[in-house]
N, C-alpha and C positions, 0 to 999 in steps of 0.2 A: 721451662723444660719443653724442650722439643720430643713428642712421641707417637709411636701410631702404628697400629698391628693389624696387619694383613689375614682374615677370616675368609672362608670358602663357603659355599652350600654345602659344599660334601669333597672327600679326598679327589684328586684328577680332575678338578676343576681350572688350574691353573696359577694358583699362588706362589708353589716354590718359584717359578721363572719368572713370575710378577715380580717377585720379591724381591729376588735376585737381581731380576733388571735394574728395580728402582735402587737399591743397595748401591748397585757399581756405578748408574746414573749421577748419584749425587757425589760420590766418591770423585768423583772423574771433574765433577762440578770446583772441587778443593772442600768440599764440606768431609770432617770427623764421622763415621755412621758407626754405630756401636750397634750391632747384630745379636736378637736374640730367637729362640726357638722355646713353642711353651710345648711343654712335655719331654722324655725322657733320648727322642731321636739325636744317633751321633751322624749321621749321616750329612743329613740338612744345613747342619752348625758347620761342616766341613766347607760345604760348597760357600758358606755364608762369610767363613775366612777369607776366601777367596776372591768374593766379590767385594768386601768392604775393608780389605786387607787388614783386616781386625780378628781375633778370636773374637769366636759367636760365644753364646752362655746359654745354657738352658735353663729354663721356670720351669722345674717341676712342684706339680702341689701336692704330689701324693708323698715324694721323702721330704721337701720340706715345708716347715710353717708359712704362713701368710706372712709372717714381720720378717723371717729369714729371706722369704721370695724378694718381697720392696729392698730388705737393705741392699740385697746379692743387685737386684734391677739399677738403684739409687747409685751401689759403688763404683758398678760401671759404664752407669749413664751419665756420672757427672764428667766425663773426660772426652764428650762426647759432644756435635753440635743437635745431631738430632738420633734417637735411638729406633729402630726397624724389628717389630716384631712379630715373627712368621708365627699363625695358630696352628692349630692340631686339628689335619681332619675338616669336617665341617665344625661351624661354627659355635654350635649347642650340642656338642657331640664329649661329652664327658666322659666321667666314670661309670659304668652300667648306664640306668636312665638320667642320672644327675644333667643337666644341663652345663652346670659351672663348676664342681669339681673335677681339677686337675682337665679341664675344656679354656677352649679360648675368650669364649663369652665372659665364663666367673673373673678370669684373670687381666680382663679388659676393663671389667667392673671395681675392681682390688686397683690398681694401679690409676684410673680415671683414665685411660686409655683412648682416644677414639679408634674406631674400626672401620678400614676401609674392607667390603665387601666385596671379594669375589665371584662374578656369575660366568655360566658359559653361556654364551649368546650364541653359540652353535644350533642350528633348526627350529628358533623361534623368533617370535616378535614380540607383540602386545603380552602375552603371556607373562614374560619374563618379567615385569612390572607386577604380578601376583607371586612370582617367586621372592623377590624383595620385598613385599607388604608381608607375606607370612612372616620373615627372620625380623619385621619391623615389630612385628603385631606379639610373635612369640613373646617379646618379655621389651615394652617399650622403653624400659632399664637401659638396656643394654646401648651404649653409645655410639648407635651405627652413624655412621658421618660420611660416606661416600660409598660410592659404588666404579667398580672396573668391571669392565664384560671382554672376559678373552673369546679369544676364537670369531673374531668378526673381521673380514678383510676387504668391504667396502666401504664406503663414507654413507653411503644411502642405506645400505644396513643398519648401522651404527646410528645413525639420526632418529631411525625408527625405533632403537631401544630407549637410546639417550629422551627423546620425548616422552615415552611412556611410562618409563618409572619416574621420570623428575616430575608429569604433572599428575601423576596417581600416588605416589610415594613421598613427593616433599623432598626430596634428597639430590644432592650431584653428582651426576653421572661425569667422574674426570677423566675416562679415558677408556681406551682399549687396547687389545694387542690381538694384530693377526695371529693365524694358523699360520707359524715357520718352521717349515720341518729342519730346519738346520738347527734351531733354538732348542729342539725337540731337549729334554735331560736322558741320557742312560741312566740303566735302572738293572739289577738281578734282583736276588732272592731277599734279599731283605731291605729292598729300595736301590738308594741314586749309588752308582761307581761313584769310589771313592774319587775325590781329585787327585788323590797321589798315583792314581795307574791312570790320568789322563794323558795325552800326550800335548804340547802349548796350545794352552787355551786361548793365548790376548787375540787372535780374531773373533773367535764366539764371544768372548768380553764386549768388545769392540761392537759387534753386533748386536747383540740382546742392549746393550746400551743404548744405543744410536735409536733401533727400534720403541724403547722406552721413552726418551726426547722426544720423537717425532710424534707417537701416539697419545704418550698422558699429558695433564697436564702436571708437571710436578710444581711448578710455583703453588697453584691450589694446594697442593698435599702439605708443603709446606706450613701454608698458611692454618690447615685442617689440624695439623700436628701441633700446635702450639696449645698445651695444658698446663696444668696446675702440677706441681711436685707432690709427690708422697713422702708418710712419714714412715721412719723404720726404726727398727729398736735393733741393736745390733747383737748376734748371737756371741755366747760367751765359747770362746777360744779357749783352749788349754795353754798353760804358760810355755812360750819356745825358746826358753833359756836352756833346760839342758839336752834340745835337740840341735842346737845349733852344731854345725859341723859334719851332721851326717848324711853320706851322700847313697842317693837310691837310683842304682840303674832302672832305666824305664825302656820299652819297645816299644823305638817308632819307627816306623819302615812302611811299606807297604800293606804287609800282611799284617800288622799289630799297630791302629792307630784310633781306636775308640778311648776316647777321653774324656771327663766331663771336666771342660777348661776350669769351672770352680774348683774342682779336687786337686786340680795342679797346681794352681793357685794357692790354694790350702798348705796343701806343704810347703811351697818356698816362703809361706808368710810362719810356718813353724820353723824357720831354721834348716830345713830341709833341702841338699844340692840335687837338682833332678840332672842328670848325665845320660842323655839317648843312648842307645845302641840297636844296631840292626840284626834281630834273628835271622833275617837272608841274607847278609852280605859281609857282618864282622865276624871274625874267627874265635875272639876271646873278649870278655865281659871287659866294663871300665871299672876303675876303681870305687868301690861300692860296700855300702854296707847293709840293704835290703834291696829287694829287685819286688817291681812292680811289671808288669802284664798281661796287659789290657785287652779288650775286643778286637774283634777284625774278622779276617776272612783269610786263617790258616789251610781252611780247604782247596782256595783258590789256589795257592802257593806252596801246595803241599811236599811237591817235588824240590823246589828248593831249598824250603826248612829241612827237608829231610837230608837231602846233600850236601849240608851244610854240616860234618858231623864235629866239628874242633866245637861250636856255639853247643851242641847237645851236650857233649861232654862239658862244657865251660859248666853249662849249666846245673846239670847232675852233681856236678863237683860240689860248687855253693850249695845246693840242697844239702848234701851231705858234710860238710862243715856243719853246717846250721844257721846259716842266711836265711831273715826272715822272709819269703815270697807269697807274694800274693797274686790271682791269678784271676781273671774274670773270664768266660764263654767262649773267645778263643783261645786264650789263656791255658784255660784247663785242658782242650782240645789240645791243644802243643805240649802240654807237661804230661799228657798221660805215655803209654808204652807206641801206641800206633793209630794212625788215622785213616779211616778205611769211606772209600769214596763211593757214589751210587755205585758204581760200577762193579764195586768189589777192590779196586784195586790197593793194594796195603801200602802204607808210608810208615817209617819211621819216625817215631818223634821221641822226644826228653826222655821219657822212661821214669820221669819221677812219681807219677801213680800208677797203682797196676790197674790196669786198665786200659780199654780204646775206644775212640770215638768215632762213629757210625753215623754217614751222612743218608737223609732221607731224602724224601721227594716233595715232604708238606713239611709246614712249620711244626713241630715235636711242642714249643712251648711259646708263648706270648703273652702279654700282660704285665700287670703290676699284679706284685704279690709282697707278701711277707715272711720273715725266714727266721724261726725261734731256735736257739743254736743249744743245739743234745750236749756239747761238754765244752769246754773253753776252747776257744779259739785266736788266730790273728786278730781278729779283729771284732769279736763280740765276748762277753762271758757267757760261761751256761744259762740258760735262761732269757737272756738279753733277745731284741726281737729288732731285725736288720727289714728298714724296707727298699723294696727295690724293685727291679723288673728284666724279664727275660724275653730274648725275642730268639730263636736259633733253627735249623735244620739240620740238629745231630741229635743225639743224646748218646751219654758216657756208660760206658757198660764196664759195671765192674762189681767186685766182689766185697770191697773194703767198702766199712763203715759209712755211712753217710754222716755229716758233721749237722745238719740243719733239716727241721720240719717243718715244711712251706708251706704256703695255703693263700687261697684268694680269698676274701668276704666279700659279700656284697650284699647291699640293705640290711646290714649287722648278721650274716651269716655265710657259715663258710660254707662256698660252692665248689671248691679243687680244695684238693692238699696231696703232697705227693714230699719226697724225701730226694733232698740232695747235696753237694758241697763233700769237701774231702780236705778235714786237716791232717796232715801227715807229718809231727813232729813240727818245724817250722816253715810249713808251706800250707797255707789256707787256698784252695780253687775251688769255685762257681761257677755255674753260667749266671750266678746273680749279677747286674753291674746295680753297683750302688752309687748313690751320693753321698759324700762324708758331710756335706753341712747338715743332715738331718742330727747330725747327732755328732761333733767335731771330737770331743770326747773317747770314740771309736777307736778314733789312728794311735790314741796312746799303747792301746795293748800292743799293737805291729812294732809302734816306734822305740817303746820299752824292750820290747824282745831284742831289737838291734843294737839297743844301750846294753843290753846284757851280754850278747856275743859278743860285742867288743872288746868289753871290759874282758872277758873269761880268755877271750885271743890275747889281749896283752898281757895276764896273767900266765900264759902257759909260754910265750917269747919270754918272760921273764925268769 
C-alpha cells in the first residue's frame, strides 16, 4: 500500500498547495490518488476532488472510532495506486492539548503512515534545521520521513536548508516550492472558495503541476510512501432491504455543497437514490421522498435563493406534507423565515422555521462538540448524544424550542454548553454537521420516517 500525509509546523505554512500540487502531479503522471483530509474540513476535500479527480474523504477521530477510521481509509484506498493525506493545522495540534487526538500526528501513528513535513523556509537558514529536530524530538514515534520547505525561490537558498536539516536532522529534504503568487488559494470566512464559484481552473492545474515536477522530487515521495497495510474491523451497517427504492433530493449547487462524501456514500450503499437539485437555479424539487441540506454559504447567494421563490414554496410544500428534511448550518440559515446580512439587509428564505438568521463579523461558533437531543428527533432519540462540530458566522434567532443540549469537554470537563437544533414536526436543522459513520444506526429514524410518509400517501391515494 502506497501512502503518505502531508503535516505542517503550524496552519499557512503551505500544505494545502503542496498537497494539491502533488495530488494533480501524479494524477497527470496516469497514477489512481485517492485524496484524504484528517479532521472535519469540507473545504479542503473539495479542492482535493479537483485535483485528484477523485472525491476526497475525511478522517475524523472525534465522530468516528479508530477501526471505523482504518476501515472508511482501507475502503477507499484499496482502489487506489497511491492514497495523499492532507493533516489538520500543524502537526501535534490536536484536541485541546492532546497531541494525537483527532491531530495529524495520532492519525499518521493509527494508519503507519509516513509524514512528509512541511516548513517555511521564508527568512531563515540554519535555523530551520532546529525547527525540524523539535517536531522530530517531540514524540520520536511519530513517522516523520521527509521534509518540503515552501516559500524558497533560489537554488542557493534552498541548498542552505536542504544541508542543514539533512546533516543535523537525519532526514530528506525532497523539495521545495517557490513564492507564486498566481498559485496563491482564495480564501473568505471560513477558508478556501469553493471550486464551484471558481471560474476554469486547468491553467492553475497546469501550473501548480508543472511547478511541483520541476521542484520535488516525486519519485523519492514515492518511494517514501510505500508501507505496510492496516487492519479494520468493519462497522455494523443497518439492513438496506427495506430502504431500497427511496429516493432523497439533496442540494448541490453553489450555495449548498458541504458534504462528507462518506455519508453519501452511506446512503446509496442503504438503498438510497440521491437526486441533486439546485436551490438557485431549479424551480421545483425532483421526485423525492426526504430531502437532505447541507452546508455552504447561503449568505453569499442570498439574493438568489431568495429570488428564486417557485424552489421556496416547492419547499414549504414538502414540509408541510411531511417530508422528512434534514438540514445542517446553511441549511437551517435557508429553512428559517429570513436571512439578514452584516449590513442589515433582509432576504427571504423558506420560512419553514420561525425564525432568522443573523450574519456576524467573527465566528459565533467553532469546534467539535456534542449534542444530547431534549425529545426525539430525525435523527437521534431523546436522550441519544450526536457528535459533531460547528464552524459559522451567524446564529439563529428565534423563539421555538431548541431540540439538542450541546457542550464541549475537554480533559473530561465540560467547558461550553449552550442550546440548539430545531425539530419541527418532520424537519430536524442544525448548524451541527455530523458524520453518520459514528453511529450508521442514526439514518434509520430519518429513513423510517420516510417509509411511513409513504406508506400513509399511498393509503390516502387509495
Amino acid at each position: 500500500m502506497k501512502k503518505i500525509l502531508f503535516g505542517a509546523t503550524n496552519s499557512g505554512a503551505g500544505k494545502t498547495t503542496i498537497t494539491l500540487g502533488i495530488m494533480h502531479a501524479l494524477t497527470l503522471r496516469g497514477l489512481s490518488v485517492q485524496p484524504f483530509k484528517v479532521g472535519p474540513d469540507y473545504l479542503d476535500t473539495l479542492w482535493h476532488a479537483q485535483a485528484a479527480k477523485k472525491p476526497s474523504c475525511n478522517l475524523d477521530a472525534f465522530m468516528s472510532s479508530s477501526q471505523t477510521l482504518n476501515f472508511l481509509f482501507n475502503k477507499h484506498a484499496a482502489h487506489a495506486d497511491i492514497s495523499i493525506i492532507e493533516g489538520v493545522m500543524g502537526l501535534y495540534d490536536g484536541y485541546g492539548t492532546d497531541p494525537y487526538f483527532c491531530g495529524s500526528a495520532g492519525l499518521a501513528k493509527q494508519l503507519s503512515c509516513p509524514v512528509i513535513l512541511v516548513v517555511d523556509g521564508k527568512a531563515v537558514s540554519t535555523s530551520i534545521a532546529a525547527t525540524v529536530m523539535g517536531f522530530q524530538k517531540f514524540d520520536p514515534n511519530t513517522p516523520i520521513a521527509g521534509v518540503i520547505v515552501n516559500r524558497v525561490n533560489s537554488d542557493s537558498h534552498f541548498e542552505l536548508l536542504k544541508t542543514a536539516i539533512e546533516k543535523y536532522c537525519g532526514i530528506p529534504v525532497i523539495g521545495r516550492l517557490p513564492a507564486i503568487t498566481e498559485l496563491m488559494l482564495p480564501s473568505r470566512h471560513l477558508g478556501l472558495v469553493p471550486t464551484s464559484e471558481m471560474e476554469q481552473m486547468d491553467d492553475y492545474w497546469q501550473k501548480l503541476a508543472h511547478a511541483v515536477e520541476t521542484y520535488i522530487d516525486l519519485d523519492a515521495l514515492l518511494k517514501i510512501s510505500q508501507t505496510p497495510d492496516v487492519t479494520a474491523q468493519a462497522p455494523v451497517l443497518p439492513v438496506a432491504k427495506p430502504y431500497q427504492g427511496l429516493k432523497m433530493a439533496i442540494a448541490q449547487d453553489e450555495a449548498f455543497n458541504f458534504y462528507y462524501q462518506d455519508n453519501l456514500d452511506l446512503l446509496e450503499e442503504l438503498g438510497i437514490t440521491l437526486v441533486p437539485f439546485s436551490p438557485l437555479k431549479d424551480s421545483v424539487l425532483p421526485d423525492h421522498h426526504l430531502i437532505y441540506i447541507g452546508g455552504g454559504f447561503p449568505e453569499v447567494f442570498a439574493t438568489e435563493l431568495s429570488q428564486n421563490k417557485n424552489m421556496l414554496t416547492a419547499l414549504l410544500n414538502a414540509h408541510q406534507k411531511g417530508t422528512p428534511i434534514y438540514a445542517e448550518c446553511g441549511g437551517l440559515m435557508y429553512l428559517g423565515q429570513e436571512l439578514i446580512d452584516e449590513g442589515g439587509q433582509k432576504y427571504e428564505m423558506v420560512g419553514i422555521l420561525p425564525g432568522y438568521s443573523q450574519m456576524s463579523k467573527g465566528l459565533k461558533r467553532f469546534g467539535y462538540c456534542e449534542a444530547k437531543a431534549k425529545e426525539d428527533t430525525l435523527l437521534a432519540a431523546k436522550g441519544d448524544v450526536l457528535k459533531g462540530h460547528e464552524f459559522h458566522h451567524s446564529e439563529f434567532i428565534t423563539d421555538y424550542p431548541t431540540a439538542f443540549d450541546l457542550y464541549k469537554i475537554r480533559d473530561g470537563e465540560v467547558i461550553k454548553s449552550w442550546q440548539g437544533g430545531y425539530q419541527l414536526n418532520n424537519t430536524l436543522a442544525a448548524y451541527l454537521h455530523i458524520h453518520f459513520y459514528q453511529k450508521p444506526a442514526l439514518l434509520c429514524h430519518w429513513l423510517n420516517r420516510a417509509l411511513q410518509q409513504s406508506e400513509e400517501a399511498k393509503t390516502e391515494k387509495e
